[in-house]
C-alpha positions as a Markdown table, in Angstrom:
| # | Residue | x | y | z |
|---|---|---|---|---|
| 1 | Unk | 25.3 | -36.2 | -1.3 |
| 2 | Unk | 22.1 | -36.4 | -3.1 |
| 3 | Unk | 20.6 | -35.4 | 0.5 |
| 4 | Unk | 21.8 | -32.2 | 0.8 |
| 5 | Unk | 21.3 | -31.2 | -2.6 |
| 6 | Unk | 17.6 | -31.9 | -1.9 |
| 7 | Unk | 17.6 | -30.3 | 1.4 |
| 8 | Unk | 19.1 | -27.3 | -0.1 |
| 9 | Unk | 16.8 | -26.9 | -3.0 |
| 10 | Unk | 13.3 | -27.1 | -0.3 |
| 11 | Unk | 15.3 | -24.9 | 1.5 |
| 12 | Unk | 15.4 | -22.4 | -1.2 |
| 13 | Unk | 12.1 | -23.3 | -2.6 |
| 14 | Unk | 10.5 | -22.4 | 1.0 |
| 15 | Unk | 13.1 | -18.9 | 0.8 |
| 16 | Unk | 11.2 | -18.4 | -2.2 |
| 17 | Unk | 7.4 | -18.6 | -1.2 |
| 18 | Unk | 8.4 | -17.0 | 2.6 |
| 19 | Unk | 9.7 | -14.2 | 0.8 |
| 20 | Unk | 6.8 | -13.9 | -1.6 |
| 21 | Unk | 4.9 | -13.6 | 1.2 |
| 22 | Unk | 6.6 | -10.7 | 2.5 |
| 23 | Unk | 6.7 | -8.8 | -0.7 |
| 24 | Unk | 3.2 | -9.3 | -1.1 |
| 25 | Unk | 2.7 | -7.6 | 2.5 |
| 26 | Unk | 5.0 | -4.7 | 2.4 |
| 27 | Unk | 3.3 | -4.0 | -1.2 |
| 28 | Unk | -0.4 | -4.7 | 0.3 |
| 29 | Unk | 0.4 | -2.0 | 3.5 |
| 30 | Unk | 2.2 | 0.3 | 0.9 |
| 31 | Unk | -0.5 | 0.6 | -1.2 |
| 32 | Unk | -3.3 | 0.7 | 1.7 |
| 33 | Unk | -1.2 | 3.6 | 3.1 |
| 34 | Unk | 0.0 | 1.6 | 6.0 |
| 35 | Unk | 3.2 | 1.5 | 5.4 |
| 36 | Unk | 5.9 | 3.7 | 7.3 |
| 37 | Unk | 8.9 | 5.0 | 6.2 |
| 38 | Unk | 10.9 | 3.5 | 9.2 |
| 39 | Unk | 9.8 | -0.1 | 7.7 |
| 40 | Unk | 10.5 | 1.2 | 3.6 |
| 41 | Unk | 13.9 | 2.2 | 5.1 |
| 42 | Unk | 14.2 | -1.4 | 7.1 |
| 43 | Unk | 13.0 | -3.2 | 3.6 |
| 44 | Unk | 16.5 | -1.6 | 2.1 |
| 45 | Unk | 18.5 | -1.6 | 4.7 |
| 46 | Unk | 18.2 | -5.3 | 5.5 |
| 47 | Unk | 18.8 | -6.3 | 2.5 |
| 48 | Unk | 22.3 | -4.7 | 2.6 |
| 49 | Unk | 23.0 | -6.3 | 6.2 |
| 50 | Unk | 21.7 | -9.9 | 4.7 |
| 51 | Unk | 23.9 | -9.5 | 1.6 |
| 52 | Unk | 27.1 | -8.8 | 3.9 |
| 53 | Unk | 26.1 | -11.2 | 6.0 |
| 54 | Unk | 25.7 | -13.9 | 2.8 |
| 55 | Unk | 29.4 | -12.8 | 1.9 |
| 56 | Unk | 30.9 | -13.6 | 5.0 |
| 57 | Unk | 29.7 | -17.0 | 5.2 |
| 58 | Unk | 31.4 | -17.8 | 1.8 |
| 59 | Unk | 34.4 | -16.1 | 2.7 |
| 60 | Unk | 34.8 | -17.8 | 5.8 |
| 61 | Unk | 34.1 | -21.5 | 4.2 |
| 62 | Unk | 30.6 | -21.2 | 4.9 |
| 63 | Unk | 28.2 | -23.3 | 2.4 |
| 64 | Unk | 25.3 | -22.2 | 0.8 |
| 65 | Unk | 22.8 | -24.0 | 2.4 |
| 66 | Unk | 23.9 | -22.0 | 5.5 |
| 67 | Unk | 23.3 | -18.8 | 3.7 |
| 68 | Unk | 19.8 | -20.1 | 2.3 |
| 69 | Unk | 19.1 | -21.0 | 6.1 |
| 70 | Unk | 20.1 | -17.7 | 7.6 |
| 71 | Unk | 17.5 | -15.8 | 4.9 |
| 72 | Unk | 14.8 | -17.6 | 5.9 |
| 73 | Unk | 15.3 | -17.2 | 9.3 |
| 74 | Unk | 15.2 | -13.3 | 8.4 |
| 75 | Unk | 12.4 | -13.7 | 6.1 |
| 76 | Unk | 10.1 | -15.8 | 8.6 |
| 77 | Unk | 11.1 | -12.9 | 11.1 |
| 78 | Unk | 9.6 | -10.2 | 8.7 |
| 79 | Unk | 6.8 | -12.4 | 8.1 |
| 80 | Unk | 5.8 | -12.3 | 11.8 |
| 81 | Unk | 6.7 | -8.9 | 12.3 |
| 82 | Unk | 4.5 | -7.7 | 9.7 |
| 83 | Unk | 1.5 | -9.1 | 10.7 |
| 84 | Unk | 0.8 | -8.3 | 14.1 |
């Protein structure tokens, strides 16, 4: 039990500094003027996907260590993304 609890919370710790990461370089290209409005629309837009996404993993039984795992996945996918 303990173990999950603890995997959960680095999961979410890591969902936290991943995503700071890509905040920090959606703001940094924003305010460069490098930012497009086909990524400013994808920065909302995903958001909305992830959050239905997050809902039907709870409704289906889902925990939330899976939902923590499937934001990452999306935020490490930004993260790359962005920086090519």
């Amino acid at each position: 039990m303990f173990l999950s609890w603890f995997r959960l919370s680095m999961d979410a710790t890591m969902l936290g500094l991943e995503a700071q990461s890509v905040i920090w370089t959606r703001v940094s290209q924003m305010a460069l003027g490098q930012g497009s409005p086909e990524e400013n629309l994808r920065m909302v837009t995903e958001k909305v996907a992830a959050l239905g996404e997050a809902a039907a993993i709870i409704a289906s039984g889902g925990t939330a260590h899976r939902v923590v795992k499937g934001y990452r996945r999306k935020v490490r996918a930004n993260i790359k993304r962005l920086r090519r």
